[in-house]
mmCIF file of the N, C-alpha and C atoms, coordinates in Angstrom:
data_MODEL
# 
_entry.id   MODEL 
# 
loop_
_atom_site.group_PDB 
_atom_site.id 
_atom_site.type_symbol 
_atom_site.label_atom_id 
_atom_site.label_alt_id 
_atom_site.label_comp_id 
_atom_site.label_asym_id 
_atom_site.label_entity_id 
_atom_site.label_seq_id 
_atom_site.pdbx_PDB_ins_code 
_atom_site.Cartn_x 
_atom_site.Cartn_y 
_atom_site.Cartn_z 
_atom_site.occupancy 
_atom_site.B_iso_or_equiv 
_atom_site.pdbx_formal_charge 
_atom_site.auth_seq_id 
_atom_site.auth_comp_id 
_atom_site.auth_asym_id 
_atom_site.auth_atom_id 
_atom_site.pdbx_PDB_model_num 
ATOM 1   N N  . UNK A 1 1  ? 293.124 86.991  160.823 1.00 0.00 ? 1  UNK A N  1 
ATOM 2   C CA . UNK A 1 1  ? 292.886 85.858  161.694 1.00 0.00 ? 1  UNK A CA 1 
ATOM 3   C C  . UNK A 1 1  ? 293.130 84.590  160.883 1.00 0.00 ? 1  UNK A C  1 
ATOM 4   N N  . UNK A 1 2  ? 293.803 83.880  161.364 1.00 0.00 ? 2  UNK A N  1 
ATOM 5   C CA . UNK A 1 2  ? 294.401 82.430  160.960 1.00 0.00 ? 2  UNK A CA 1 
ATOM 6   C C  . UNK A 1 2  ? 293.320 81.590  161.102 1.00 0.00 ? 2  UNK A C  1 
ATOM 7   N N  . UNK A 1 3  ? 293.978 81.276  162.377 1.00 0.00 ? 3  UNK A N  1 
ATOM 8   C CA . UNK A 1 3  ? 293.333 80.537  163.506 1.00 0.00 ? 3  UNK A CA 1 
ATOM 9   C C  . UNK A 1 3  ? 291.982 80.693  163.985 1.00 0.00 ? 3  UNK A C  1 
ATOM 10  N N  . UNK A 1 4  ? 291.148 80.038  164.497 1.00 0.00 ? 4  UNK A N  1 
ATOM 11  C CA . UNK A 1 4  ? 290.035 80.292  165.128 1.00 0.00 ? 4  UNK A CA 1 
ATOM 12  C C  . UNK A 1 4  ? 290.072 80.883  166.333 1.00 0.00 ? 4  UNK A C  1 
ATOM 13  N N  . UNK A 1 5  ? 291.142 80.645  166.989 1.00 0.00 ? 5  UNK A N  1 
ATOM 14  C CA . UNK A 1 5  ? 291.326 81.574  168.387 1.00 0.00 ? 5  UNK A CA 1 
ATOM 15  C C  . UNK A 1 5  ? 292.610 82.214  168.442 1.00 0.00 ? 5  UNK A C  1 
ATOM 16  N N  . UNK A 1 6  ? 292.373 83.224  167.382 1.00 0.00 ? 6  UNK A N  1 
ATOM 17  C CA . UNK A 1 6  ? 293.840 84.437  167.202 1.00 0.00 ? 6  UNK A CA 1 
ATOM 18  C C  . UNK A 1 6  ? 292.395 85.649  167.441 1.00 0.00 ? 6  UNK A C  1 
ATOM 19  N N  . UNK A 1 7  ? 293.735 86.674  167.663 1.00 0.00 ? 7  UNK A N  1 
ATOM 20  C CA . UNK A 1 7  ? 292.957 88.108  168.456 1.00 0.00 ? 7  UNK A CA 1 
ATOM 21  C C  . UNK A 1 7  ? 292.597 88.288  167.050 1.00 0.00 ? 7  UNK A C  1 
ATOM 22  N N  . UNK A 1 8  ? 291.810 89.806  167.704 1.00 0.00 ? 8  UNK A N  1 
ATOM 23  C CA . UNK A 1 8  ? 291.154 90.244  166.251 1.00 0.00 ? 8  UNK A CA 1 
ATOM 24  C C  . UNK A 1 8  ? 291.569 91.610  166.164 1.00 0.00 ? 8  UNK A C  1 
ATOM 25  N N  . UNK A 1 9  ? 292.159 91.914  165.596 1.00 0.00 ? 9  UNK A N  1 
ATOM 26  C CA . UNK A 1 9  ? 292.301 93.738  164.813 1.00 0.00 ? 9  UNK A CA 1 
ATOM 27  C C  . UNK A 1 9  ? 291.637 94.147  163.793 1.00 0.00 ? 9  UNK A C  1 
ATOM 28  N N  . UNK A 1 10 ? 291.812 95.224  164.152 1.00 0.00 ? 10 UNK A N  1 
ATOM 29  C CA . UNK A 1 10 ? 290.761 96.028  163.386 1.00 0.00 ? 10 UNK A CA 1 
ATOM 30  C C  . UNK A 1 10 ? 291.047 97.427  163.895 1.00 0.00 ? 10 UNK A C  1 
ATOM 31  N N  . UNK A 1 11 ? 292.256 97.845  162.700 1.00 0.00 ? 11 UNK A N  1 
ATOM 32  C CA . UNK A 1 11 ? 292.681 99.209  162.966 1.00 0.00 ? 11 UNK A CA 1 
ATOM 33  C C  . UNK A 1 11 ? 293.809 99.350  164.192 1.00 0.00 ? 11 UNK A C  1 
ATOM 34  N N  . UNK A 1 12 ? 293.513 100.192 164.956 1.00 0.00 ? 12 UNK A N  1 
ATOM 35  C CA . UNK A 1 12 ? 294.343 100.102 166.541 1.00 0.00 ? 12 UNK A CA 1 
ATOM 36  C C  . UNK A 1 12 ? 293.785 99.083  167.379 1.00 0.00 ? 12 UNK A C  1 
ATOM 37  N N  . UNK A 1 13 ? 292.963 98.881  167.233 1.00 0.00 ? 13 UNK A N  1 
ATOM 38  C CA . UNK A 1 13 ? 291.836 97.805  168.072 1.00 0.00 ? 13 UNK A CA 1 
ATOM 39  C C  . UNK A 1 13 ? 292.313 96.468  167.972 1.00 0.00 ? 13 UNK A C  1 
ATOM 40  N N  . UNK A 1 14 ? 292.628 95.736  169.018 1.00 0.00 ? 14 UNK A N  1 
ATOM 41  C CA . UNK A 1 14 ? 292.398 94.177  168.846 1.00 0.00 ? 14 UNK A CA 1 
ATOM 42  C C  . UNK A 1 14 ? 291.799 93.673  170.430 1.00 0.00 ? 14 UNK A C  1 
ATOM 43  N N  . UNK A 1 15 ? 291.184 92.896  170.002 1.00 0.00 ? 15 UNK A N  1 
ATOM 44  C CA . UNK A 1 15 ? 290.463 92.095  171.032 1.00 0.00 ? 15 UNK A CA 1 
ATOM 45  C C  . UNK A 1 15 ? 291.172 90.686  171.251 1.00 0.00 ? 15 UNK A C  1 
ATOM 46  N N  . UNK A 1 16 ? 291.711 90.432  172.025 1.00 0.00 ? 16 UNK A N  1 
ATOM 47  C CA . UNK A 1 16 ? 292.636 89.256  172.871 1.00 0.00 ? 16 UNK A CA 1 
ATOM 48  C C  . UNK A 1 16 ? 291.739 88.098  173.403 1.00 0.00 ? 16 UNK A C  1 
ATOM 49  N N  . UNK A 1 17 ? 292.001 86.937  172.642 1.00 0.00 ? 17 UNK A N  1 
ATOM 50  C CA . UNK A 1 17 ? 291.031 85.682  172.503 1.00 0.00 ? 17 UNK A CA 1 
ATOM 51  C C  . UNK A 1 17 ? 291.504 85.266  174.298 1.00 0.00 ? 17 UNK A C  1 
ATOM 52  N N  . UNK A 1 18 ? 290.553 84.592  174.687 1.00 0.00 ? 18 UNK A N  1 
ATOM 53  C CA . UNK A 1 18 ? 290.837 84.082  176.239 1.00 0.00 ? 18 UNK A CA 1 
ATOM 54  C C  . UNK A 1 18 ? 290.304 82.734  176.131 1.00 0.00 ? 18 UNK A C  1 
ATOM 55  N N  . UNK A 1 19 ? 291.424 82.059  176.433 1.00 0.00 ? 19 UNK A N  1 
ATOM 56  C CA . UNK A 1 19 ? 291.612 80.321  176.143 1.00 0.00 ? 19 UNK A CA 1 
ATOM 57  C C  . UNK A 1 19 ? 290.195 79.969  177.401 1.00 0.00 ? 19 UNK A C  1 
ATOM 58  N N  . UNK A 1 20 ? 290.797 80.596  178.555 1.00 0.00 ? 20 UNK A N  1 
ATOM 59  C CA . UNK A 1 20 ? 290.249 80.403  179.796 1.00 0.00 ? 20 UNK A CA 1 
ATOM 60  C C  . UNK A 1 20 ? 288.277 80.214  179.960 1.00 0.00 ? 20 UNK A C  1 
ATOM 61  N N  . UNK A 1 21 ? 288.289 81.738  178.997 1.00 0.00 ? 21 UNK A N  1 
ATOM 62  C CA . UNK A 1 21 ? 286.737 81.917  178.652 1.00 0.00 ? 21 UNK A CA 1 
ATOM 63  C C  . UNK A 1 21 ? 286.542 81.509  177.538 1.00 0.00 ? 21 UNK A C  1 
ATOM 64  N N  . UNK A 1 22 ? 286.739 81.251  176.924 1.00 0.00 ? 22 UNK A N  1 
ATOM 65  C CA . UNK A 1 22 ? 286.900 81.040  175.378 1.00 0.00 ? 22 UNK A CA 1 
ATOM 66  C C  . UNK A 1 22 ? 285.958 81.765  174.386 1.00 0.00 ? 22 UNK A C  1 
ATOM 67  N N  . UNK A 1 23 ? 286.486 82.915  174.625 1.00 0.00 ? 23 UNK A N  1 
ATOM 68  C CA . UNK A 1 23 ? 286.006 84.063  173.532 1.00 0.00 ? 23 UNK A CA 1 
ATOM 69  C C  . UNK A 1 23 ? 286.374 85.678  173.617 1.00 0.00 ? 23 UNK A C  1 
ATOM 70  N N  . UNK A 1 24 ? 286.523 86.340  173.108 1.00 0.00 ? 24 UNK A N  1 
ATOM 71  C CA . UNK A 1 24 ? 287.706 87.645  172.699 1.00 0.00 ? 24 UNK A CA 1 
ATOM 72  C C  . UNK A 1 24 ? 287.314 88.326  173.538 1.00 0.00 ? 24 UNK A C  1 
ATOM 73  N N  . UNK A 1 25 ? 287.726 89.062  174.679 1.00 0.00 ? 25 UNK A N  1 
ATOM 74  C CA . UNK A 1 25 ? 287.449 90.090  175.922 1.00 0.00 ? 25 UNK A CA 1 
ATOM 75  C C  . UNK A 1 25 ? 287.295 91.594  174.952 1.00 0.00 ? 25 UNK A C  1 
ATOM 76  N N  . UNK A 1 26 ? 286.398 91.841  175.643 1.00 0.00 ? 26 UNK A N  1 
ATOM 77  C CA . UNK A 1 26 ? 286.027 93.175  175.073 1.00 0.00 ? 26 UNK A CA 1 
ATOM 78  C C  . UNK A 1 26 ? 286.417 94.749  176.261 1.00 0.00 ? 26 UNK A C  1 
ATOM 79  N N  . UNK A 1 27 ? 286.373 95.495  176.172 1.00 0.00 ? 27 UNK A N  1 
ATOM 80  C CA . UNK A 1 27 ? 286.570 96.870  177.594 1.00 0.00 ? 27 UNK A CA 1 
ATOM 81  C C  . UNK A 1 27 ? 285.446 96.695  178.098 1.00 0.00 ? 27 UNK A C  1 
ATOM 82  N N  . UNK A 1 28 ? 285.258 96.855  179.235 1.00 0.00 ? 28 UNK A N  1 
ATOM 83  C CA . UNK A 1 28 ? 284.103 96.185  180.292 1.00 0.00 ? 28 UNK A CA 1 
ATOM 84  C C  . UNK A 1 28 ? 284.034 95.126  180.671 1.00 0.00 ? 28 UNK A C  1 
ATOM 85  N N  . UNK A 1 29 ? 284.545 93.763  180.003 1.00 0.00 ? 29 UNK A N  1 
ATOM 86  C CA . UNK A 1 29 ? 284.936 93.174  181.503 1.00 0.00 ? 29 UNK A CA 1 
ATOM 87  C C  . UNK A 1 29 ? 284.128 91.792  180.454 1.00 0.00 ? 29 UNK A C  1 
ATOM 88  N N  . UNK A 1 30 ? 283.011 92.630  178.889 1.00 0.00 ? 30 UNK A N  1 
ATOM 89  C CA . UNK A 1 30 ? 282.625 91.510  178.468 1.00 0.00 ? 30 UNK A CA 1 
ATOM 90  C C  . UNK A 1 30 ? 283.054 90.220  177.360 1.00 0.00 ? 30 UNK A C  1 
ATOM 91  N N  . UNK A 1 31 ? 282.635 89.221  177.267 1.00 0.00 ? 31 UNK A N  1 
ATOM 92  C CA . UNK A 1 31 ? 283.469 87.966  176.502 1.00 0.00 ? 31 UNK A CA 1 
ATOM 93  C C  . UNK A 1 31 ? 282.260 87.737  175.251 1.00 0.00 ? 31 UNK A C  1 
ATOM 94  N N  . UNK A 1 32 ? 282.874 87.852  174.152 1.00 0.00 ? 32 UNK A N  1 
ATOM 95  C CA . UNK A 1 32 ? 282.245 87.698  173.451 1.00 0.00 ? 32 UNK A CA 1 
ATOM 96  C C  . UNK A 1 32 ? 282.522 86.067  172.349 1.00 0.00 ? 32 UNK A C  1 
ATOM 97  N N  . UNK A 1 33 ? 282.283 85.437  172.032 1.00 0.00 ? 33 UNK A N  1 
ATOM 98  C CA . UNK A 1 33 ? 282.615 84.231  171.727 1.00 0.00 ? 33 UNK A CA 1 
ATOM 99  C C  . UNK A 1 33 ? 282.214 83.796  170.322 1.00 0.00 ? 33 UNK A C  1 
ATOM 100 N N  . UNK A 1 34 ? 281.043 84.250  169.675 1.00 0.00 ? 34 UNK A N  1 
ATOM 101 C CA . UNK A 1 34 ? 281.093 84.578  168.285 1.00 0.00 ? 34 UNK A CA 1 
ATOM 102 C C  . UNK A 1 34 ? 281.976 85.259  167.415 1.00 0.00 ? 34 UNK A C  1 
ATOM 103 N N  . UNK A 1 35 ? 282.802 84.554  166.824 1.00 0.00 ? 35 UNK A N  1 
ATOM 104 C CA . UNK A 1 35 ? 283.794 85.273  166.074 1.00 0.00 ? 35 UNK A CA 1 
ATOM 105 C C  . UNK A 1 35 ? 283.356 86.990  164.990 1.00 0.00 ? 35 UNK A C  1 
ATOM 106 N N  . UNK A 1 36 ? 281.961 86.729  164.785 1.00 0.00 ? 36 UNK A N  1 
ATOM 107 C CA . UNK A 1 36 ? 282.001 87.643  163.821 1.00 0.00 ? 36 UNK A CA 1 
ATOM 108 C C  . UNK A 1 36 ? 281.019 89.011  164.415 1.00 0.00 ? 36 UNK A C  1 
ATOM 109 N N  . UNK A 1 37 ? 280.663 88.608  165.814 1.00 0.00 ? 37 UNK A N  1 
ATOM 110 C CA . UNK A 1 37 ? 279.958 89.511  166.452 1.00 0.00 ? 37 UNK A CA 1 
ATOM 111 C C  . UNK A 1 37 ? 281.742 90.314  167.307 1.00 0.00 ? 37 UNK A C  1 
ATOM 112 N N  . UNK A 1 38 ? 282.350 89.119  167.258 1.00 0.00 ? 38 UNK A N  1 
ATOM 113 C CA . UNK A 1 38 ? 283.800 90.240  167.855 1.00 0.00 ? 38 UNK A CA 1 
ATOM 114 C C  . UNK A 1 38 ? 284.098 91.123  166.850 1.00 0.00 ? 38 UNK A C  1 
ATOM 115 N N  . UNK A 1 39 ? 283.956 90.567  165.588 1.00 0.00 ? 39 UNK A N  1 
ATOM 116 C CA . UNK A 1 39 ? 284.994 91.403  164.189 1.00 0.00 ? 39 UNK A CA 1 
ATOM 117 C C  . UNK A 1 39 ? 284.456 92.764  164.502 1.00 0.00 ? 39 UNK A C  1 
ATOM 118 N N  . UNK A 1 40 ? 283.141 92.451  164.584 1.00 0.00 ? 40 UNK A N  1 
ATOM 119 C CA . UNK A 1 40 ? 281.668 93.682  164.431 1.00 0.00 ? 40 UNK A CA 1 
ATOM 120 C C  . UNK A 1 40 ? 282.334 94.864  165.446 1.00 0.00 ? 40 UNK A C  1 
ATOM 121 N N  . UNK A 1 41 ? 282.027 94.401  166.722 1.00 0.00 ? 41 UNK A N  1 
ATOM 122 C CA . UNK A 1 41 ? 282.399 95.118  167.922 1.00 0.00 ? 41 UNK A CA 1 
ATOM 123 C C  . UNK A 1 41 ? 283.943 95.713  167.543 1.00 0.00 ? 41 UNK A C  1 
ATOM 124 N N  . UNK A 1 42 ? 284.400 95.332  167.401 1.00 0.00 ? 42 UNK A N  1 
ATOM 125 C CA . UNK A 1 42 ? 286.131 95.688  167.165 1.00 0.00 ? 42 UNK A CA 1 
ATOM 126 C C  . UNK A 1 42 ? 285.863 96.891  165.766 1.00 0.00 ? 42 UNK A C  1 
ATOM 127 N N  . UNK A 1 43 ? 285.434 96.506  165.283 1.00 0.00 ? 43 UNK A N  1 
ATOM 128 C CA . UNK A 1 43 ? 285.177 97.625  164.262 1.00 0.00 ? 43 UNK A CA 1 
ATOM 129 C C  . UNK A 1 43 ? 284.217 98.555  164.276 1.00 0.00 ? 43 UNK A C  1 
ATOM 130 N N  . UNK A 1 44 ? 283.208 98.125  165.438 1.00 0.00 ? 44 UNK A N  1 
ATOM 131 C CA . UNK A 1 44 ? 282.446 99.727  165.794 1.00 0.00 ? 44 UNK A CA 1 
ATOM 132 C C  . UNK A 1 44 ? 283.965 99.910  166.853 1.00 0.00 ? 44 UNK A C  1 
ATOM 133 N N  . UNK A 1 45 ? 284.143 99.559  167.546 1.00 0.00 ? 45 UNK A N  1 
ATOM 134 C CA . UNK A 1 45 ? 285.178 100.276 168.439 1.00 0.00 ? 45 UNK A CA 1 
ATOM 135 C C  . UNK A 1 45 ? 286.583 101.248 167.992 1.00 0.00 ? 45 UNK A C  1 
ATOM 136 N N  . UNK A 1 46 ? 286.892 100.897 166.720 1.00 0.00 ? 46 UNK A N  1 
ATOM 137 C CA . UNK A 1 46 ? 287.629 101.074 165.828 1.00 0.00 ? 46 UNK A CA 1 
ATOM 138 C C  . UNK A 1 46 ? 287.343 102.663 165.210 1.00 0.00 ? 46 UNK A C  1 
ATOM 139 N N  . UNK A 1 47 ? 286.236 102.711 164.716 1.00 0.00 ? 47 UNK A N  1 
ATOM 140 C CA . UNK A 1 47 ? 285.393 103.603 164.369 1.00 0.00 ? 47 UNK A CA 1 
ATOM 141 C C  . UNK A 1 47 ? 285.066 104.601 165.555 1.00 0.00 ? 47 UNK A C  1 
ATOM 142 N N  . UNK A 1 48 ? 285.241 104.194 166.333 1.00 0.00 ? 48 UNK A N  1 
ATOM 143 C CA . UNK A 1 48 ? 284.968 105.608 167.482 1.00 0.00 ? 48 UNK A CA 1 
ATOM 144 C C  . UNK A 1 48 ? 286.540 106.273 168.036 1.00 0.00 ? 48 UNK A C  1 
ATOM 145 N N  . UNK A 1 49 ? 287.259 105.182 168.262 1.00 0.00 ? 49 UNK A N  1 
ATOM 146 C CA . UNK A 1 49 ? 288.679 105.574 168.458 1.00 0.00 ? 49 UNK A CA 1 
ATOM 147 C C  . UNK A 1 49 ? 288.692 106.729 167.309 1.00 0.00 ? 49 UNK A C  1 
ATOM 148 N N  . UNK A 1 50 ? 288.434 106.159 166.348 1.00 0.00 ? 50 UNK A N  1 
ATOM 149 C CA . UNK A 1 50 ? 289.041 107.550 164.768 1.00 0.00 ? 50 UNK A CA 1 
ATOM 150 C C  . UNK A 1 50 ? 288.545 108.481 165.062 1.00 0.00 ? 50 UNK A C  1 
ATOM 151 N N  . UNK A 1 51 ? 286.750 108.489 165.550 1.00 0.00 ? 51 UNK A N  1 
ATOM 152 C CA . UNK A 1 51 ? 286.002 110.039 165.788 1.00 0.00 ? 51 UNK A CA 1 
ATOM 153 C C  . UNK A 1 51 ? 286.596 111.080 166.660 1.00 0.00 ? 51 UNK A C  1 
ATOM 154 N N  . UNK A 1 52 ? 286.787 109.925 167.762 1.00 0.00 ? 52 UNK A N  1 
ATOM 155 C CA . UNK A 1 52 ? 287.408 110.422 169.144 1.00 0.00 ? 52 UNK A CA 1 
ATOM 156 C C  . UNK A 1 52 ? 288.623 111.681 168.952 1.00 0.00 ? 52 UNK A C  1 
# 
């Protein structure tokens, strides 16, 4: 991440910043807007994709 509002990866995972909402859409529909609670989420999500 560069920018303050660039997506976030993490592994296969990236979460897609939304200008509109202004904060990284998560699966379910939720917006998360703390940058480092997205990193978090993206990397538990990350981590289950691998288990999966």
């Amino acid at each position: 991440m560069t920018n303050p509002h660039d997506n976030i990866t993490v592994g296969k995972v990236t979460l897609v910043y939304s200008t509109q909402r202004r904060g990284w859409l998560v699966p379910g529909g939720q917006v998360i807007q703390n940058p480092l609670k997205a990193q978090r989420v993206a990397e538990q999500l990350n981590s289950k994709k691998v288990v999966a």
